[in-house]
MARDO-472055 format. One record per residue (C-alpha): x negated, y negated, z negated. Coordinates in steps of 0.2 Angstrom, whole numbers, padded with zeros to 4 digits, always signed. Each point is the difference from the previous one (the first is absolute). Example, Ala and Ser with C-alpha at 12.3 -4.5 7.8 and 13.67 -1.06 7.14 Angstrom:
<atoms>
-0062+0022-0039
-0006-0017+0003
</atoms>
This chain:
<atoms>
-0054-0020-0071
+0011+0009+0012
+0020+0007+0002
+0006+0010+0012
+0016-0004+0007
+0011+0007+0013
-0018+0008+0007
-0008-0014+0000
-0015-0006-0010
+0004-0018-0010
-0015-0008-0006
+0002-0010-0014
-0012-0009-0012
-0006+0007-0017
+0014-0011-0009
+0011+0009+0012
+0003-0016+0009
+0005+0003+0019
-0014-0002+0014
+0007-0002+0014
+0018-0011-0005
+0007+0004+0019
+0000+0018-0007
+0014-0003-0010
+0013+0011-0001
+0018+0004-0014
-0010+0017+0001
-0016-0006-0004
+0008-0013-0014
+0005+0016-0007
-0015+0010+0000
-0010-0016-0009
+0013-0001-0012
+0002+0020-0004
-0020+0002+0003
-0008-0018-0007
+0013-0008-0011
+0008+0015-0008
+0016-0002+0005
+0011+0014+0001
+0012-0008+0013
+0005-0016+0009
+0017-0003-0006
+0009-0014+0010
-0003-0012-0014
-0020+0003+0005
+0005-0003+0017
+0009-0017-0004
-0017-0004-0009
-0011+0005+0015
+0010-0006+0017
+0001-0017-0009
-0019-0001-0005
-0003+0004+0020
+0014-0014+0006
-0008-0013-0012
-0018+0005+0008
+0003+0001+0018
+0010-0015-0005
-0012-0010-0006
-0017+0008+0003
-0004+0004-0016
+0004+0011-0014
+0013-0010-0010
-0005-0005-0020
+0010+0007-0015
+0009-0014-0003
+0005-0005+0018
+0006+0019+0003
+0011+0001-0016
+0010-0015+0007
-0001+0009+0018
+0009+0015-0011
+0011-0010-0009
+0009-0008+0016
-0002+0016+0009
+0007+0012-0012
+0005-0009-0018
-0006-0008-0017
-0001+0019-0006
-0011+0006+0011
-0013-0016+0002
-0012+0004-0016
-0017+0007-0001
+0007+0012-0012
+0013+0007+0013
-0016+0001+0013
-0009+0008-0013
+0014+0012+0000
-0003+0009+0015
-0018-0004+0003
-0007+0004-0017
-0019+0002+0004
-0001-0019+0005
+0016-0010+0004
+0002-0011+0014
-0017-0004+0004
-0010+0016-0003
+0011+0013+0004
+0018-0005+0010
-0013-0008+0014
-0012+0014+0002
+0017+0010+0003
+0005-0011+0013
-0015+0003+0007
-0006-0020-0003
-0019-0006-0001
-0006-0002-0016
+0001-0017-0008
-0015-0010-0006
-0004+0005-0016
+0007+0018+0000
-0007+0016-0003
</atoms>
């Protein structure tokens, strides 16, 4: 699968997963989201979600786990906004895991289509 972006040619896999992850660009977040995840626009709630999911990976080397990334949300932004539900929210077609990292232009974690 391809997207072009800002004349460039972004390959990504059939999942719509990132290739090349030192590709990553806001302005190709937004294309996988608009294009891949069917989302009609990154709000800055999106882009709480997906500039913490990169912190906690460069961070640590690894895409972070539900569980350890909800209390990542909680201390960085509240008790309200620290639930699968409220990731769900935004990134309907698969949460945290499925959908928020292939936005943030992540690798896919073990186990994930």
């Amino acid at each position: 699968m391809e997207i072009e972006v800002e004349g460039k040619t972004i390959q990504l896999s059939e999942a719509g997963w990132l290739e090349d992850l030192s590709e990553w660009s806001e302005a190709i977040a937004e294309k996988i989201a608009t294009e891949v995840e069917g989302i009609d626009e990154l709000t800055p709630e999106h882009w709480d979600i997906i500039n913490l999911t990169r912190k906690a990976f460069y961070d640590n080397g690894q895409v972070a786990e539900p569980r350890k990334f909800m209390k990542m949300m909680k201390e960085e932004f509240g008790k309200d906004r620290s639930s699968n539900k409220y990731i769900f929210s935004f990134f309907p077609k698969g949460g945290l895991i499925k959908s928020a990292n292939k936005v943030a232009g992540l690798p896919r974690p073990k186990g994930c289509s």
